[in-house]
NUKOL-310976 format. One record per residue (C-alpha): z, x, y; residue number from 1. Coordinates in Angstrom, 1 decimal. Layout:
# NUKOL-310976
<rec><c3>Z</c3><c1>X</c1><c2>Y</c2><num>NUM</num></rec>
...
This chain:
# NUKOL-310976
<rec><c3>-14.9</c3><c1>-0.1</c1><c2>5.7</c2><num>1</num></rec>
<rec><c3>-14.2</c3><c1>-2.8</c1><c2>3.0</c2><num>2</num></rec>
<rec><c3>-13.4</c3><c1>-6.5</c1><c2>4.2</c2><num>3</num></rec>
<rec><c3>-9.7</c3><c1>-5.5</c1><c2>2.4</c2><num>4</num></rec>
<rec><c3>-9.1</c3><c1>-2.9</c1><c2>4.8</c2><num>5</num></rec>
<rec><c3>-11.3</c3><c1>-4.7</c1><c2>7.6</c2><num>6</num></rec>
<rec><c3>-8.8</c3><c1>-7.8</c1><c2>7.3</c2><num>7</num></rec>
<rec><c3>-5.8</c3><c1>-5.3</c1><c2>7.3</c2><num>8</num></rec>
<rec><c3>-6.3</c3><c1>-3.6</c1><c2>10.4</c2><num>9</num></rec>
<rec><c3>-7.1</c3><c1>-6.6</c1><c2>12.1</c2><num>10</num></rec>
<rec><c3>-4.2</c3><c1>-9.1</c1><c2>10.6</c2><num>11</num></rec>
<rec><c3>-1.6</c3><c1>-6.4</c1><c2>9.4</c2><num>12</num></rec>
<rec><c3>-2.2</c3><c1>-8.1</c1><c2>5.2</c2><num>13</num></rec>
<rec><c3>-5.0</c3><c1>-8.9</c1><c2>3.3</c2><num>14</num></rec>
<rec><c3>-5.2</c3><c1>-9.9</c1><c2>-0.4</c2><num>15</num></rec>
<rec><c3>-7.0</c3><c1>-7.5</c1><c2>-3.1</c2><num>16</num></rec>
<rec><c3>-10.0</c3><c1>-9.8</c1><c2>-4.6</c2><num>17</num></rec>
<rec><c3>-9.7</c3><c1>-8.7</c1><c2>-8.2</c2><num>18</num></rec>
<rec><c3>-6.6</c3><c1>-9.4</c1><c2>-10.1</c2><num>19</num></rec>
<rec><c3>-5.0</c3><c1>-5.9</c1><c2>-11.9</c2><num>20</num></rec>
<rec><c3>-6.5</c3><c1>-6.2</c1><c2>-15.6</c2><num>21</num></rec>
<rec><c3>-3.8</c3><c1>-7.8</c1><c2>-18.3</c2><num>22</num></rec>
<rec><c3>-3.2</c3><c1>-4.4</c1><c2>-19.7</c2><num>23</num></rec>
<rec><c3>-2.0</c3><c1>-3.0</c1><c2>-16.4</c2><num>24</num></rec>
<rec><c3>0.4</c3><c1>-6.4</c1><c2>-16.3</c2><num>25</num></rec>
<rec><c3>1.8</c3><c1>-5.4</c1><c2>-19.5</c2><num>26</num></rec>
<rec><c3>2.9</c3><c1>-2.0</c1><c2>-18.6</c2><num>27</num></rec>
<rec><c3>4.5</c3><c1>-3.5</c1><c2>-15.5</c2><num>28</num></rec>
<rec><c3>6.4</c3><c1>-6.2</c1><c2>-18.1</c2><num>29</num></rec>
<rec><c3>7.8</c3><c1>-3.2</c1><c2>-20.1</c2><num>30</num></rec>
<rec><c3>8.7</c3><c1>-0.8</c1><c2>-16.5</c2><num>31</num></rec>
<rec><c3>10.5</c3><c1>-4.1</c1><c2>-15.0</c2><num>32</num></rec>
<rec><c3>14.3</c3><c1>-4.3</c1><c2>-15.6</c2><num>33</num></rec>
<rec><c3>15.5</c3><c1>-7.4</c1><c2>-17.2</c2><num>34</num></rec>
<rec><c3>18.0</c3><c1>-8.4</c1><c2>-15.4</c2><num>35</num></rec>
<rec><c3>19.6</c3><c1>-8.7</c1><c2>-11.9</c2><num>36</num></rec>
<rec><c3>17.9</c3><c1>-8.7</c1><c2>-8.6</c2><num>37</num></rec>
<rec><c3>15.7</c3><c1>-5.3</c1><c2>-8.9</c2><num>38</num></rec>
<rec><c3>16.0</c3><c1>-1.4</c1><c2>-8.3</c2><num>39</num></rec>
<rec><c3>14.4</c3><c1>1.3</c1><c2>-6.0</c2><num>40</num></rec>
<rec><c3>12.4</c3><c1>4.2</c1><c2>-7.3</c2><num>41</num></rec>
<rec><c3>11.4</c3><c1>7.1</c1><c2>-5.8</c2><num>42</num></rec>
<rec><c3>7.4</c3><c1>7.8</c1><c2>-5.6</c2><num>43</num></rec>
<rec><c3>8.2</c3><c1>11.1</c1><c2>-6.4</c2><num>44</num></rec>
<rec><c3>9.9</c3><c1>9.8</c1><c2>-9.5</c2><num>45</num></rec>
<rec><c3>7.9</c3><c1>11.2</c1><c2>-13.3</c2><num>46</num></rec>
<rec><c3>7.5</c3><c1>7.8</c1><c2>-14.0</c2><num>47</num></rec>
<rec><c3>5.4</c3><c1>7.0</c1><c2>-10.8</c2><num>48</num></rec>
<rec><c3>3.2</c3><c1>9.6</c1><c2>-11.0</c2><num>49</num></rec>
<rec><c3>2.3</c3><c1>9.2</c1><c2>-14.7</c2><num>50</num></rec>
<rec><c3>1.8</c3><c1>5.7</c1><c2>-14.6</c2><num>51</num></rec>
<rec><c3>-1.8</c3><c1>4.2</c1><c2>-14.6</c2><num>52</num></rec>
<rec><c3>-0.4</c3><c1>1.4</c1><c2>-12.6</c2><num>53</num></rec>
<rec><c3>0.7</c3><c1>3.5</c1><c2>-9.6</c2><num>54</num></rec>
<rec><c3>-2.7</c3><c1>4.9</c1><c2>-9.8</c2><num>55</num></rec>
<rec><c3>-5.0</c3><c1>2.0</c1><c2>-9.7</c2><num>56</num></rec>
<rec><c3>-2.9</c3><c1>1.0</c1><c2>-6.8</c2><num>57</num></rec>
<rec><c3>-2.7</c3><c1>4.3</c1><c2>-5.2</c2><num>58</num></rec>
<rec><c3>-6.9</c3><c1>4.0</c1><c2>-4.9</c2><num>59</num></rec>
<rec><c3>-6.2</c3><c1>1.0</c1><c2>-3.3</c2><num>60</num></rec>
<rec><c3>-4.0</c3><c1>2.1</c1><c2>-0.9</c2><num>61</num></rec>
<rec><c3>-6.4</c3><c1>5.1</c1><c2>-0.2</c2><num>62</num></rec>
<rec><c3>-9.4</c3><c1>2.8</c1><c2>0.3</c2><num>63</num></rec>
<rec><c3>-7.1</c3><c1>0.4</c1><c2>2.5</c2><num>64</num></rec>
<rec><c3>-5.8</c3><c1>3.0</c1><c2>4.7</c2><num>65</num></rec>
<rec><c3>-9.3</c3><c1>4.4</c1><c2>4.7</c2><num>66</num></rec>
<rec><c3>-7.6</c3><c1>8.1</c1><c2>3.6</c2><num>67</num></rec>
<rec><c3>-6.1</c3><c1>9.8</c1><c2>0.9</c2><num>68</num></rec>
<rec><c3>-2.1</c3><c1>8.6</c1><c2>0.3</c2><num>69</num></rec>
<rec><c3>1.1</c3><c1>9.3</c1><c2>-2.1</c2><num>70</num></rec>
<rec><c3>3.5</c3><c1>6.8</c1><c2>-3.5</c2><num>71</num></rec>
<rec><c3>6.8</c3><c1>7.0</c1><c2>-1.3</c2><num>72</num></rec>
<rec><c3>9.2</c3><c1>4.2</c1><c2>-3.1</c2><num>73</num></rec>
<rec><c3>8.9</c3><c1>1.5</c1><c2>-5.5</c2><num>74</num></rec>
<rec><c3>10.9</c3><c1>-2.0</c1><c2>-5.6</c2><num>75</num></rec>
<rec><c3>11.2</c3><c1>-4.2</c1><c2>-8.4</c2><num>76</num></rec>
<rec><c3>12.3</c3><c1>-7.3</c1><c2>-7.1</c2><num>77</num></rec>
<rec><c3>13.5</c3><c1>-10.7</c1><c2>-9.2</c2><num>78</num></rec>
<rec><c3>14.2</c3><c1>-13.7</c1><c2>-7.2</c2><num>79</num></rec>
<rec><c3>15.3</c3><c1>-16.6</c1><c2>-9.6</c2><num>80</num></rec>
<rec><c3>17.6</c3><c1>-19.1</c1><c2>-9.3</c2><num>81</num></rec>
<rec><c3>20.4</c3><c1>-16.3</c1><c2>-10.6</c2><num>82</num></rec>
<rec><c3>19.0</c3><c1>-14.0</c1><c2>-7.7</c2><num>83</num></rec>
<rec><c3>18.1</c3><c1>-15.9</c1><c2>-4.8</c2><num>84</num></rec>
<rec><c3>17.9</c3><c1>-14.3</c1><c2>-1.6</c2><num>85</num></rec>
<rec><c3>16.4</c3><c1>-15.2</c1><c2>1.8</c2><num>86</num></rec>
<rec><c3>15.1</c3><c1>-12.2</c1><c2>4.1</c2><num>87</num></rec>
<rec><c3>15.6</c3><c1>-12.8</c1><c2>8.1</c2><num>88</num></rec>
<rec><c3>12.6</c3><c1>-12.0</c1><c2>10.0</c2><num>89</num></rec>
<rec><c3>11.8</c3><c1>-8.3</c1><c2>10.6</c2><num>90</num></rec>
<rec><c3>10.0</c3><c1>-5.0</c1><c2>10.5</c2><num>91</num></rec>
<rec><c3>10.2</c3><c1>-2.4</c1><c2>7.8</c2><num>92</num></rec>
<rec><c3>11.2</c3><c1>1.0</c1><c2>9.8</c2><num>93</num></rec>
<rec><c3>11.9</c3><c1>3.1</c1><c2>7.2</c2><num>94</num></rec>
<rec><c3>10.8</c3><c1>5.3</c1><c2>4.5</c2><num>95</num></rec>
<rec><c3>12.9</c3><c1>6.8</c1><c2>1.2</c2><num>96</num></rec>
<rec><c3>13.2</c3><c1>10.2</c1><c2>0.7</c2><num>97</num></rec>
<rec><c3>14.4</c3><c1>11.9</c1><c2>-2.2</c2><num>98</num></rec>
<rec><c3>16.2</c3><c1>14.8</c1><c2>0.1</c2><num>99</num></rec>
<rec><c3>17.9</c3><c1>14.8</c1><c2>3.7</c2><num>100</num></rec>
<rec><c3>15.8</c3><c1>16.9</c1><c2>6.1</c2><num>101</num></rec>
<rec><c3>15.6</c3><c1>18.1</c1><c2>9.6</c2><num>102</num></rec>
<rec><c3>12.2</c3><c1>16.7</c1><c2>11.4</c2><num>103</num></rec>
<rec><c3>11.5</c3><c1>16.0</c1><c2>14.9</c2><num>104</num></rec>
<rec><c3>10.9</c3><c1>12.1</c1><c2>15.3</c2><num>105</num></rec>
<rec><c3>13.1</c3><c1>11.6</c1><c2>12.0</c2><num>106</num></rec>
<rec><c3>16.5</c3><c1>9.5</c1><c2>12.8</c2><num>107</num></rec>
<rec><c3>18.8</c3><c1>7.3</c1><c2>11.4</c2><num>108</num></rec>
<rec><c3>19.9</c3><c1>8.6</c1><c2>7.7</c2><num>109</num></rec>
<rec><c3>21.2</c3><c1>6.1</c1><c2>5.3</c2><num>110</num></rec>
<rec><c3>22.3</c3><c1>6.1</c1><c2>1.7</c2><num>111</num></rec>
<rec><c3>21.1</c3><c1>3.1</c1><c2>-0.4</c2><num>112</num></rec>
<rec><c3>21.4</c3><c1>2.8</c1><c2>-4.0</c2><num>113</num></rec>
<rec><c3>21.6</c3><c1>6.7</c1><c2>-4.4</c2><num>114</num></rec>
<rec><c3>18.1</c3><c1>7.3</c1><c2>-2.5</c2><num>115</num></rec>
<rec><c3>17.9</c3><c1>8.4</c1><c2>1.4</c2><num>116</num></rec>
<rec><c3>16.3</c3><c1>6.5</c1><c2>3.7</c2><num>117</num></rec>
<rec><c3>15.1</c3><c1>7.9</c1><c2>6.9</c2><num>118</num></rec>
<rec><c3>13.3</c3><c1>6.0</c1><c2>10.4</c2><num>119</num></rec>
<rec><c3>10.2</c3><c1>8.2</c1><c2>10.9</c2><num>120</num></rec>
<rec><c3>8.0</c3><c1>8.1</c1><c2>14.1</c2><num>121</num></rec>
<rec><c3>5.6</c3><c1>5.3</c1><c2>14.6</c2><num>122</num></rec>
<rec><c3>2.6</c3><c1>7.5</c1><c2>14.1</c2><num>123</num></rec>
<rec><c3>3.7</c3><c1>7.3</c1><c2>10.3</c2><num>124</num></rec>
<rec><c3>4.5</c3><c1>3.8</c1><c2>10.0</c2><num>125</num></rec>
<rec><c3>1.0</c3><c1>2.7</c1><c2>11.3</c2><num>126</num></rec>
<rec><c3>-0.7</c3><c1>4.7</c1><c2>8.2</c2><num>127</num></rec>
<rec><c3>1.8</c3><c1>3.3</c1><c2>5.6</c2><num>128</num></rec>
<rec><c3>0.8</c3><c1>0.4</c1><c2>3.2</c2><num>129</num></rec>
<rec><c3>2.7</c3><c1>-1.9</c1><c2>1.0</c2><num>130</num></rec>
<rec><c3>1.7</c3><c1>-3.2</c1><c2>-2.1</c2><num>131</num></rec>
<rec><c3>3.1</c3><c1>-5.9</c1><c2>-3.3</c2><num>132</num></rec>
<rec><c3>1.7</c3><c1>-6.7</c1><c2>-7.2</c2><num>133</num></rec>
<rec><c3>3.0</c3><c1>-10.1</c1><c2>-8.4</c2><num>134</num></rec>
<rec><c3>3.9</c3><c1>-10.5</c1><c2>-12.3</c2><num>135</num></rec>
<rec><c3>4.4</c3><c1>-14.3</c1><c2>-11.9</c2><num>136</num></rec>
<rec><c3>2.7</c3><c1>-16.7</c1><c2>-10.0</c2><num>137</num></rec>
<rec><c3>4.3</c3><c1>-17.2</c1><c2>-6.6</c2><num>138</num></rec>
<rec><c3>4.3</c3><c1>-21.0</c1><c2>-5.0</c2><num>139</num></rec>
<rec><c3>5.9</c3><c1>-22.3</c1><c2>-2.3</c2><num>140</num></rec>
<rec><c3>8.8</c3><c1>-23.4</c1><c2>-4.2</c2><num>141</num></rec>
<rec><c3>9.4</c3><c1>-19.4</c1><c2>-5.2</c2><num>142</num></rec>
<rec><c3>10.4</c3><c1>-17.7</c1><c2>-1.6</c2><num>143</num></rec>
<rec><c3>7.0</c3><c1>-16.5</c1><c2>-0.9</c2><num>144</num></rec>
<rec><c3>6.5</c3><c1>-13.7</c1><c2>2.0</c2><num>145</num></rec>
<rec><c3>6.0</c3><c1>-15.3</c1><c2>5.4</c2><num>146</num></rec>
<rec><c3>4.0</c3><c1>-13.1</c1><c2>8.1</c2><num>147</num></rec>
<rec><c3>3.6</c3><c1>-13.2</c1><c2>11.7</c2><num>148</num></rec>
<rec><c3>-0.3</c3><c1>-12.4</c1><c2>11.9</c2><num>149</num></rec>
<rec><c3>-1.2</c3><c1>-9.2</c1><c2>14.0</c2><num>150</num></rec>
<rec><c3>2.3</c3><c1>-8.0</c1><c2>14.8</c2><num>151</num></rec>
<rec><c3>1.6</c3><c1>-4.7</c1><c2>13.3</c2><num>152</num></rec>
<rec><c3>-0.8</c3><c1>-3.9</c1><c2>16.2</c2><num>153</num></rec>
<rec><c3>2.4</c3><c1>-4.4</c1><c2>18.3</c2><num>154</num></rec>
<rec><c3>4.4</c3><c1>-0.9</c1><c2>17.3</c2><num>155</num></rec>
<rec><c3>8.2</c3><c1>-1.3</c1><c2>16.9</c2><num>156</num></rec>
<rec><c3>9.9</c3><c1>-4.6</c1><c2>18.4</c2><num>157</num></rec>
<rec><c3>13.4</c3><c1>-5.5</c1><c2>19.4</c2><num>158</num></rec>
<rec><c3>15.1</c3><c1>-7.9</c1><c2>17.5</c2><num>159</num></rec>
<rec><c3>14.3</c3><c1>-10.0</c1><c2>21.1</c2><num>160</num></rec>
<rec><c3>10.3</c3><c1>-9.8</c1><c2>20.9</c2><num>161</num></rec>
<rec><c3>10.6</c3><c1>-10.5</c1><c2>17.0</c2><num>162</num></rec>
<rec><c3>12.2</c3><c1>-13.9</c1><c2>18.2</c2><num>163</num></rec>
<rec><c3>9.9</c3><c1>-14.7</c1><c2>20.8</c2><num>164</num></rec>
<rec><c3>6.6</c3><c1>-14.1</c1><c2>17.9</c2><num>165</num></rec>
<rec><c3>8.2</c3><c1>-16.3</c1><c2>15.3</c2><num>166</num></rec>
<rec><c3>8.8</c3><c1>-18.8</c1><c2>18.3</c2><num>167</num></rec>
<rec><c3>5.5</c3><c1>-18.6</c1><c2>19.6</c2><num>168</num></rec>
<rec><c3>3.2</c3><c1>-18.3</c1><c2>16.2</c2><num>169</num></rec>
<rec><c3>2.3</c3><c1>-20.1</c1><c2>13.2</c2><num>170</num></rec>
<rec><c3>3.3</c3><c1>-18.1</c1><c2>10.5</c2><num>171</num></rec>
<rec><c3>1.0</c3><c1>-17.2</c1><c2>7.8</c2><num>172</num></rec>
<rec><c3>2.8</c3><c1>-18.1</c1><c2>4.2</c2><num>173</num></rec>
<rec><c3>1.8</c3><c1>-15.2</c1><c2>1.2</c2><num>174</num></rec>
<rec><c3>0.8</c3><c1>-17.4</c1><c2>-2.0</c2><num>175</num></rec>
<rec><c3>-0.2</c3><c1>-15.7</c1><c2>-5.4</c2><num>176</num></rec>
<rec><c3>-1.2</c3><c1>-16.2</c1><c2>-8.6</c2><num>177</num></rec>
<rec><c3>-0.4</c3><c1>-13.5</c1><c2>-11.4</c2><num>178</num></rec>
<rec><c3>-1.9</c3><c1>-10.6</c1><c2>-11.0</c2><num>179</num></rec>
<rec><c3>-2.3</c3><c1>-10.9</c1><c2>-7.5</c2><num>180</num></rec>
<rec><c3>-1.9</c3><c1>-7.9</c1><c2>-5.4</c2><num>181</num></rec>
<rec><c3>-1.2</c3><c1>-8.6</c1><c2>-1.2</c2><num>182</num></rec>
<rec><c3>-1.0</c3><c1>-5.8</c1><c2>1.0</c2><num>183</num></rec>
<rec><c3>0.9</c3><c1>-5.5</c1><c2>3.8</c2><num>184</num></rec>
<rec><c3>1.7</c3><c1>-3.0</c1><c2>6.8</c2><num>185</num></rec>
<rec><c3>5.4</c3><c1>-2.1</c1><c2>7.6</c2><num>186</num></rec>
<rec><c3>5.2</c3><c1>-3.0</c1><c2>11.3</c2><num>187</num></rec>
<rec><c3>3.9</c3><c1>-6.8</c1><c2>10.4</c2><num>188</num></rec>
<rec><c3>7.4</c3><c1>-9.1</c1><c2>11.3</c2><num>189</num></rec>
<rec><c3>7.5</c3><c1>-11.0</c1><c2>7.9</c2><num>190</num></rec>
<rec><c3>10.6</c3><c1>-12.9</c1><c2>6.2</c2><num>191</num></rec>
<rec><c3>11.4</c3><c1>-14.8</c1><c2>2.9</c2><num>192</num></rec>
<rec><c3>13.3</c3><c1>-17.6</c1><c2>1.9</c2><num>193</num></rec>
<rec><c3>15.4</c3><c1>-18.8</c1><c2>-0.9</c2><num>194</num></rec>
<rec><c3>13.7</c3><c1>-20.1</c1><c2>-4.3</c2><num>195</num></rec>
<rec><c3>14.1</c3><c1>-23.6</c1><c2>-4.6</c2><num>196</num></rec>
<rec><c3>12.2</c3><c1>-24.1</c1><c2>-7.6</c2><num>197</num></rec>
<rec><c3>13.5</c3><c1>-23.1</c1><c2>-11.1</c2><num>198</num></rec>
<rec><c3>10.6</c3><c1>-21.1</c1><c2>-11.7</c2><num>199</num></rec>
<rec><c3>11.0</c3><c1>-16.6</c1><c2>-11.3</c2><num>200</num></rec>
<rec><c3>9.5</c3><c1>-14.0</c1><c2>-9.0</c2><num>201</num></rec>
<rec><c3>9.0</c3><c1>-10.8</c1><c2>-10.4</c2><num>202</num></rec>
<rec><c3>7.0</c3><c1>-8.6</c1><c2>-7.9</c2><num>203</num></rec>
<rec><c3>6.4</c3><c1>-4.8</c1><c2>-7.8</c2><num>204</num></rec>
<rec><c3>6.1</c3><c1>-3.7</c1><c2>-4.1</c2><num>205</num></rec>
<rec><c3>5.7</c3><c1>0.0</c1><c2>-3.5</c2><num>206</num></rec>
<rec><c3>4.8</c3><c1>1.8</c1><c2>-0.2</c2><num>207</num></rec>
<rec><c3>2.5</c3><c1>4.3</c1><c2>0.4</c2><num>208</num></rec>
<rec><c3>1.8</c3><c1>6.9</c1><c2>3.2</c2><num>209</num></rec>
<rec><c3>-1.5</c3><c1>8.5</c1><c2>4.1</c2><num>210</num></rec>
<rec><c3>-0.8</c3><c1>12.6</c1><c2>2.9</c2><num>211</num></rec>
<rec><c3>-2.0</c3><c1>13.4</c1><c2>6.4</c2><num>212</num></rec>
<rec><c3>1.1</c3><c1>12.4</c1><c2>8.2</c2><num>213</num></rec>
<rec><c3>3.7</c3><c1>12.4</c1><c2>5.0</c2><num>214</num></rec>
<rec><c3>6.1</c3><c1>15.1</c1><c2>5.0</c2><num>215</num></rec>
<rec><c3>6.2</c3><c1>17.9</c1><c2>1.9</c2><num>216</num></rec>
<rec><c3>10.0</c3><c1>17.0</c1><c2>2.0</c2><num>217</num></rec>
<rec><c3>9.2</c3><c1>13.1</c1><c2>0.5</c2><num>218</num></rec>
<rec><c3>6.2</c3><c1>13.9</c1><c2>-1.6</c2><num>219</num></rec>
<rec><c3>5.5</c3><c1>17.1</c1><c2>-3.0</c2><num>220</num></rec>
């Protein structure tokens, strides 16, 4: 196993050690939208799956989850002074899905921007990894991710045992310089807050699930 995904199963993030090369940073600058605070896309999406990007970070997500994986969703996010935002602390519980099906273990359908959303069981969240590539450097000034170390080992919490880990631990703060990629598991409690700087965030995160446990109906 590679310290990446040694520090990742133990700590629920890890950092990738080698910055993405400047060509893959300049097909990111021409797939990111120029304005407003982002859009989701589909893994499934023609784009994803032709895209070198994706794929360099689909290896990484493979050797991170220690097993083969597909691209479920992808985020652009912008937080600037124009699109500031602050995230409350939580878990991510969901995955997209580019069709409504019928599963055992699969609740709580949602529509969001066009794209379905679905709570799958547990099982699946464990073996799904964000990636979260950063096209500008990210300070403390820029609403950087804030984690609650090992809370991923935890399974689903209440809103309740949420509050009692941020009460109880020092959060870890997510810095990065350009290039960066962090990786993170869905079940770690993490938050953001507003910019307060003048400078921008652009970051790419997209999720991915091991194809072991990753329906036919999300990714085919």
């Amino acid at each position: 196993m590679s310290s990446v995904a040694s520090e990742h199963a133990q700590m629920g993030f890890s950092k990738v050690p080698e910055p993405v090369t400047r060509e893959l940073l300049v097909e990111l600058e021409n797939l990111f939208p120029s304005s407003g605070p982002g859009k989701r896309v589909l893994g499934s999406d023609p784009l994803i799956k032709v895209s070198p990007l994706i794929q360099h970070m689909l290896e990484l997500a493979s050797e991170i989850l220690q097993e083969p994986t597909v691209p479920v969703r992808a985020i652009f996010f912008l937080k600037s002074q124009e699109n500031n935002w602050l995230v409350p602390w939580h878990q991510d519980v969901t995955m997209a899905s580019p069709q409504k099906f019928e599963r055992e273990g699969y609740r709580s359908w949602t529509l969001k921007e066009g794209i379905w959303h679905v709570q799958p069981p547990d099982t699946v969240l464990s073996k799904m990894v964000a990636l979260r590539l950063h096209l500008d450097p990210c300070s403390a000034h820029d609403g950087p991710l804030r984690v609650i170390p090992a809370t991923h080992l935890a399974g689903r919490l209440s809103a309740e045992a949420i509050d009692t880990y941020v009460e109880q631990t020092q959060p870890a703060i997510l810095l990065a310089d350009k290039g960066e990629i962090l990786a993170m598991a869905p079940l770690l409690c993490h938050s953001s807050g507003k910019a307060t700087g003048t400078s921008q965030r652009r970051v790419l995160h997209v999720e991915f699930c091991a194809k072991s446990v990753c329906p036919p109906e999300i990714f085919a």
